[in-house]
C-alpha positions as CSV (number, residue, x, y, z in Angstrom):
1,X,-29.0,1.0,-44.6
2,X,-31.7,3.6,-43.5
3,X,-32.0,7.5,-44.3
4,X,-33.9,9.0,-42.5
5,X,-34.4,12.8,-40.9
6,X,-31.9,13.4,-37.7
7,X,-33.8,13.7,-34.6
8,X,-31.8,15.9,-31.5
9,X,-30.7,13.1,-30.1
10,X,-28.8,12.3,-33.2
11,X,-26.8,15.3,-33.0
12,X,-23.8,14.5,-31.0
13,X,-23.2,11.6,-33.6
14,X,-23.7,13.7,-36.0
15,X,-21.1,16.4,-34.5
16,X,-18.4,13.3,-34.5
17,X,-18.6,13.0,-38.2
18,X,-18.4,16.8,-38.7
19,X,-15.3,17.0,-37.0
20,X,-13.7,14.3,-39.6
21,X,-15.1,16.7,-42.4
22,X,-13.8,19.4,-40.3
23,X,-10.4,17.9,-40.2
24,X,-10.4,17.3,-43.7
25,X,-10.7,21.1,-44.3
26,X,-8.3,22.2,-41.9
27,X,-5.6,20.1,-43.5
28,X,-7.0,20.9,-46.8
29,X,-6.8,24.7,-46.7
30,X,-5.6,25.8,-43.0
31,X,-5.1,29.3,-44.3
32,X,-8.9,29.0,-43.8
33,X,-10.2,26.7,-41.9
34,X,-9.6,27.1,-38.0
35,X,-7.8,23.8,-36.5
36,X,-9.9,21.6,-33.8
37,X,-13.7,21.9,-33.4
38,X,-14.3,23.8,-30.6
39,X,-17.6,24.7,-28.7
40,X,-18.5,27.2,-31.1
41,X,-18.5,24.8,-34.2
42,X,-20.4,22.3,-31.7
43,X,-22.8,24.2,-31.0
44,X,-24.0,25.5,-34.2
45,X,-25.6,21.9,-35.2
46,X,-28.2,23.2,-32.9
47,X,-28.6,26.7,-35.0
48,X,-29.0,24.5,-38.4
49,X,-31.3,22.1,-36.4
50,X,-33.8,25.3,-35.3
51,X,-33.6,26.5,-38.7
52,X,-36.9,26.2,-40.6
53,X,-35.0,26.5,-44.3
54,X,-32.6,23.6,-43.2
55,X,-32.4,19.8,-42.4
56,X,-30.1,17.1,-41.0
57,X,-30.1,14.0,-42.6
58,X,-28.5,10.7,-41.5
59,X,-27.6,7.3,-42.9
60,X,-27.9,4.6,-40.1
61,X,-26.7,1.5,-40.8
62,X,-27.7,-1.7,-38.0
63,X,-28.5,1.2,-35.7
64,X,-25.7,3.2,-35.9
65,X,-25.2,6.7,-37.7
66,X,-22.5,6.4,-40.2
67,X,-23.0,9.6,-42.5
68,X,-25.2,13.1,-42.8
69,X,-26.0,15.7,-44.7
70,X,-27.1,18.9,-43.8
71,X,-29.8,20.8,-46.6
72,X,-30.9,24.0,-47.5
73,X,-34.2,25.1,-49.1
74,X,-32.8,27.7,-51.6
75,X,-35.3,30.3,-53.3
76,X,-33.1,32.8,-55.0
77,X,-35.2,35.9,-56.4
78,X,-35.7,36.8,-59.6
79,X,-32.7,39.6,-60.6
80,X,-31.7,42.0,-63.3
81,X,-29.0,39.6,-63.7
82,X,-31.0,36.0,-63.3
83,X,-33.9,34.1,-63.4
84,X,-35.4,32.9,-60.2
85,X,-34.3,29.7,-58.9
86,X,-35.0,27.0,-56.4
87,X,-33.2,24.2,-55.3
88,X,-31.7,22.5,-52.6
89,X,-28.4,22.9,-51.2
90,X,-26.1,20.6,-49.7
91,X,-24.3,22.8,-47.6
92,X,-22.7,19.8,-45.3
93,X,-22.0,16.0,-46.4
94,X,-20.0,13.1,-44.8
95,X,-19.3,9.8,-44.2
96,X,-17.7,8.2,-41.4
97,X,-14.3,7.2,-42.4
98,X,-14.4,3.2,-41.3
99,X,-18.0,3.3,-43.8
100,X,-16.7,4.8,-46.5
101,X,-17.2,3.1,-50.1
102,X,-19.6,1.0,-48.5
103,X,-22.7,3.0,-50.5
104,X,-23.3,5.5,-47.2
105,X,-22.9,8.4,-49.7
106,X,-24.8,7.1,-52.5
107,X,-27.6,6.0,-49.6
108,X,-27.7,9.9,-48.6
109,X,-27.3,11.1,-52.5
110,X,-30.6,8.9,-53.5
111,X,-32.5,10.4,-50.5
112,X,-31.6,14.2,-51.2
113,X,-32.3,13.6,-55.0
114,X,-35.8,12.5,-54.1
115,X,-36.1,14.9,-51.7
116,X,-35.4,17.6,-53.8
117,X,-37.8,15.6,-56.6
118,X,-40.3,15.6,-54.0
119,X,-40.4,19.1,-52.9
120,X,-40.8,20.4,-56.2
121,X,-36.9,21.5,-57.0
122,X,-35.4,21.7,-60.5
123,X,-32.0,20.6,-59.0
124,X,-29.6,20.0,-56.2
125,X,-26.6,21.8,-55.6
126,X,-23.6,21.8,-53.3
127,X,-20.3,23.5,-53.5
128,X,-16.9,21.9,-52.5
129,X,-13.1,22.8,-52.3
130,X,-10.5,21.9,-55.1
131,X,-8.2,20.1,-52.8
132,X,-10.9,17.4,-52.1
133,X,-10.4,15.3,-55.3
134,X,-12.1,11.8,-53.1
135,X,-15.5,14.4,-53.0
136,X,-14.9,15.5,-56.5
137,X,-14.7,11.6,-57.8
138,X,-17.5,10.7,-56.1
139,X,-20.0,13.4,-56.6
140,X,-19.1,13.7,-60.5
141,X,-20.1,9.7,-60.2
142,X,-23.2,10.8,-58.5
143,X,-23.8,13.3,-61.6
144,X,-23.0,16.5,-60.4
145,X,-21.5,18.6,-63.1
146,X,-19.2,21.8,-62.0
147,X,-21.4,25.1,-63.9
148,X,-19.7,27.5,-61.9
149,X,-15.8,27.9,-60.6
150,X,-14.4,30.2,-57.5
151,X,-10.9,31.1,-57.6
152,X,-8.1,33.1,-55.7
153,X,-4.8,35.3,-56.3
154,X,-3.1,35.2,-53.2
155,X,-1.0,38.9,-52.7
């Protein structure tokens, strides 16, 4: 198992493995999330690849990519209201599904940490939604601890 920086060449691959996160979504909270991935969602891989603040990250195991994250460089300004703060956000994160619990996600977990270690950042943090109790489980075993919480009235 390899992590490693995605290259443009890796981004179809990676696109596959958004679409199963994709899909997860939609069925997870259609009311939101629009069904399929169509060439709008396709396309913007190649927006967060451009993007100086961002990377794409991939797991390759024996050659093949079997999991990615996509990360954001996050310097949040000083407020009235808050401190400064930088860290790195994981703003995307999967796992193909025939390598899942196989240590992909702990692979890409170890590299962001020390990423995020090795660029200076006080933390890492990602946001997910409530439906998704596999991602809960498995980041809360990776020792991510919920400090803030969205919520919704439907009317």
């Amino acid at each position: 198992m390899h992590v490693r920086v995605a290259g443009r060449d890796d981004l179809t691959k990676v696109n596959e493995l958004r679409r199963q996160v994709n899909d997860v979504h939609t069925a997870g909270e259609p009311g939101i999330f629009k069904q399929g991935f169509g060439e709008d969602l396709r396309a913007y891989i190649y927006k967060i690849y451009d993007d100086p603040a961002k990377s794409i990250i991939v797991a390759e195991d024996e050659g093949e990519i079997c999991g990615f994250a996509v990360l954001l460089r996050f310097n949040k300004p000083e407020s009235p209201y808050s401190r400064e703060r930088r860290y790195l956000n994981v703003e995307e994160f999967g796992v193909d599904e025939a390598h899942r619990r196989k240590g992909v996600g702990r692979e890409l977990m170890r590299y962001i940490r020390d990423t995020a270690k090795a660029e200076g950042f006080d933390r890492v943090e990602l946001d997910m939604w409530e439906f998704n109790q596999g991602a809960l489980a498995f980041y809360e075993d990776m020792g991510f601890t919920t400090y803030r919480r969205y919520m919704k009235m439907d009317v």
